[in-house]
N, C-alpha and C positions, 0 to 999 in steps of 0.2 A: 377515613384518614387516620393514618398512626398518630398516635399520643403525640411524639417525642416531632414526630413530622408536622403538625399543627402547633407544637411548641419552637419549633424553628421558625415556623413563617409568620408567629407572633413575636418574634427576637428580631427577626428581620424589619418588620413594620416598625416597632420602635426604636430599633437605630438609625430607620428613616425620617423616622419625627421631625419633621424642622424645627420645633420650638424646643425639645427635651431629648434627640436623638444625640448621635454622635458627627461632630461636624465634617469629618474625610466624608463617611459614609452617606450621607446628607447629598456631598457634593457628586457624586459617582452619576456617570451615566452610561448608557450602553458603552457606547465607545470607550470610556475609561477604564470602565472593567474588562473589554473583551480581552486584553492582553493576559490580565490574570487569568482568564477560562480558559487562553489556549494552555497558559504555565502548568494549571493544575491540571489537565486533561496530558500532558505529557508526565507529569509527577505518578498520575495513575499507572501509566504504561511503564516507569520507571521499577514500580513497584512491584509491578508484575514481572518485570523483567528479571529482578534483584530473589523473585518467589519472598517475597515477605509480604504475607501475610496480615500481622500487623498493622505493618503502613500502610498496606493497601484499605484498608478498613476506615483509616483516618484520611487518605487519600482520596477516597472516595467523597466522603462528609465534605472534603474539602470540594469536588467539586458538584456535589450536591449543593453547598454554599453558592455556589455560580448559577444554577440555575433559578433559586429562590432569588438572588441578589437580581438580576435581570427581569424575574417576575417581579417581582415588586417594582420596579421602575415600570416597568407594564401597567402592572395595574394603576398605579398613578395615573401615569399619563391617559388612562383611560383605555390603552390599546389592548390588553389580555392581561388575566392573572396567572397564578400557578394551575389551578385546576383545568382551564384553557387550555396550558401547554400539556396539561398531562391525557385530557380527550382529544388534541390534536394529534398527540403522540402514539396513542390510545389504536382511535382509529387507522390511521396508519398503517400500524401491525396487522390489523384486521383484513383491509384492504388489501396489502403484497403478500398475505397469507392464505390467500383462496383455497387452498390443498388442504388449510385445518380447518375452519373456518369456513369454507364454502365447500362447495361440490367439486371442483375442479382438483386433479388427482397430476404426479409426474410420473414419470419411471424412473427416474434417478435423480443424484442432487446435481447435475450437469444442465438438465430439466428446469428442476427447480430455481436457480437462479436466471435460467435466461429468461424464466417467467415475472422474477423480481425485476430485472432489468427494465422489462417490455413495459412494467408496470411503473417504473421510476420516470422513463421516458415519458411517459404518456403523462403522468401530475407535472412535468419538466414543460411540457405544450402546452396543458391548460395553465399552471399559470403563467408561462410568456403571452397567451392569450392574453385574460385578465390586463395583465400589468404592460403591454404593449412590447416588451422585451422581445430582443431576438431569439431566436427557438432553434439554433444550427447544432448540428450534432455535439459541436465542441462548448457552444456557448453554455454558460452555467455552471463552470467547473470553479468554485474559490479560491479567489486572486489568495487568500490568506496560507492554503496550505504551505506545507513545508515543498521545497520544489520537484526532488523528488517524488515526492506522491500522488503531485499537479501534475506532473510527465506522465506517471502510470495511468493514471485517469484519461488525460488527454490522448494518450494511445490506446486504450479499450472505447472509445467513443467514439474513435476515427476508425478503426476496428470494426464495430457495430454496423457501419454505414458502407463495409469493404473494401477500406482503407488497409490495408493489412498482408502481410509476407505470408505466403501459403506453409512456412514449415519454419525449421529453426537455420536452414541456411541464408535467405534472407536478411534475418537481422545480424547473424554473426559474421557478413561481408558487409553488413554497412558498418559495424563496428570499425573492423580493417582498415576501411574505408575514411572512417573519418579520422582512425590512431595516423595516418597515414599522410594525411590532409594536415594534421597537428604536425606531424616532424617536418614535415615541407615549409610550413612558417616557421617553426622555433629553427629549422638550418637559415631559412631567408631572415632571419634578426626581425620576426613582423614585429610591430608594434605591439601591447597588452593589452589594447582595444579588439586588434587581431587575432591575438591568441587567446583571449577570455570568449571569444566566440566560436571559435576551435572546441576548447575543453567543453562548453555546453554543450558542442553538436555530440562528443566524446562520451559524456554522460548520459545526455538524452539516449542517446543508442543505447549503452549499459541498461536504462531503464526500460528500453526493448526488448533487448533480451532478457531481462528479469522476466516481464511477461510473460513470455512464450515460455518458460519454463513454471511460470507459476509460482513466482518468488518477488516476494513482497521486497522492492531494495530499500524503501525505507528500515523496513527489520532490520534486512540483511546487512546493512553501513549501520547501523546500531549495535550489534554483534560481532560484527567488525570492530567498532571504536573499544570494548569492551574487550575483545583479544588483543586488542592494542596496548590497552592501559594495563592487565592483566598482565603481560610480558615485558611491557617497559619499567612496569615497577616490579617486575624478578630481578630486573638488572643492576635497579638503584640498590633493592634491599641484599642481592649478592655482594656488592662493591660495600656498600656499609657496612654490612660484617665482615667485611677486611681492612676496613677503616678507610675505606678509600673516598673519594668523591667523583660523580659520574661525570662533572666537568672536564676533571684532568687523566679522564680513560681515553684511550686510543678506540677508534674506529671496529678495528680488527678486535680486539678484545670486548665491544658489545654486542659485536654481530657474535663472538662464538658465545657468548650469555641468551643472547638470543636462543640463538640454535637450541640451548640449554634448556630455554624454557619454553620451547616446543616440546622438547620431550618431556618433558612433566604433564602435559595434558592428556 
């Protein structure tokens, strides 16, 4: 173990201290934390996104922090320490890497993952075994994800099992299908009970068709909101340097700023 890595999870243990540690820290327990490990786990991705470097370094530390901070309540409570999580982790690798690792070889990385797959499922059975859990193709997918990424998941597992559109016109007619479904309630005045059930069936399709092209839509609505804020503040910062304010702009005159700053990309 690194220096500086047995110097954290000695920093850690003593701000857990009940009699001499730090009192928030003290009180933390899984649950209290896990909100912060999902935040910095997206800070990472932030980081990456932004290509800095830098913060990605301190980004990380910070969720390096999250995994020590959860060992150490582990090891308290007796149930696992850090070293634990890092041979559990360890092995793992070891196990869905047969091709480096063992004898077993693919022909390509198309290969390769349906191998990973095959292998995810199978620890997914044993411990539904184990733990008495249900073991259905869909079951075990993390009620916490973002929903997006829960829909992607939940349509490559239903998928797995032949659940699934033989090519790409399939899901681009359920799409149709359900934009369709949506204008029919928003003309009939339905209720937002109604129509917030509409626009999921609307998205969930979107995240169908991400799939079938191979397109991560979490990314991809990240990249999106990013071209968004990129072009909405061309518009603020055009209007300010004419002293203007974007309140009191006409409709017609943000859309051709818009337009503007399209073309700058």
């Amino acid at each position: 173990m690194t220096e500086n890595l047995t110097r954290l999870l000695k920093i850690m243990a003593q701000l857990r201290n009940p009699d001499t540690g730090c009192p928030w820290d003290v009180a933390q327990t899984y649950a209290t934390i896990a909100p912060y490990t999902i935040e910095e786990a997206y800070e990472v991705a932030d980081a990456i996104q932004q290509n800095d470097i830098v913060a990605l370094k301190g980004e990380l530390g910070d969720l390096l922090l999250q995994v020590v901070f959860h060992s150490r309540i582990g090891e308290e409570a007796g149930d696992f320490d850090f070293d634990a999580v890092a041979g559990a982790i360890a092995d793992k690798m070891v196990r869905r890497h047969p091709h480096v690792f063992g004898s077993e070889t693919h022909k390509n990385r198309d290969a390769q993952r349906a191998s990973w797959e095959t292998q995810k499922a199978a620890e997914r059975q044993k411990k539904a075994e184990i733990s008495g859990q249900k073991s259905g193709a869909i079951d075990g997918v993390p009620l916490a994800l973002p929903a997006l990424t829960r829909a992607e998941k939940l349509g490559k597992r239903a998928a797995r099992v032949g659940f699934e559109w033989p090519d790409l016109r399939g899901p681009l007619a359920k799409l149709q299908e359900e934009l369709s479904e949506l204008r029919y309630e928003i003309k009939a005045d339905a209720p937002p009970e109604r129509l917030s059930d509409e626009i999921g069936d609307v998205l969930f399709s979107v995240v169908n068709l991400a799939r079938h092209l191979r397109i991560d839509p979490e990314s991809a609505l990240r990249h999106c909101n990013a071209k968004f804020e990129r072009r909405f503040r061309f518009i603020e910062d055009s209007l300010a340097a004419e002293g203007r304010d974007i309140a009191d702009t006409t409709l017609d005159d943000m859309e051709d700023r818009w337009k503007a700053a399209k073309r700058t990309e």
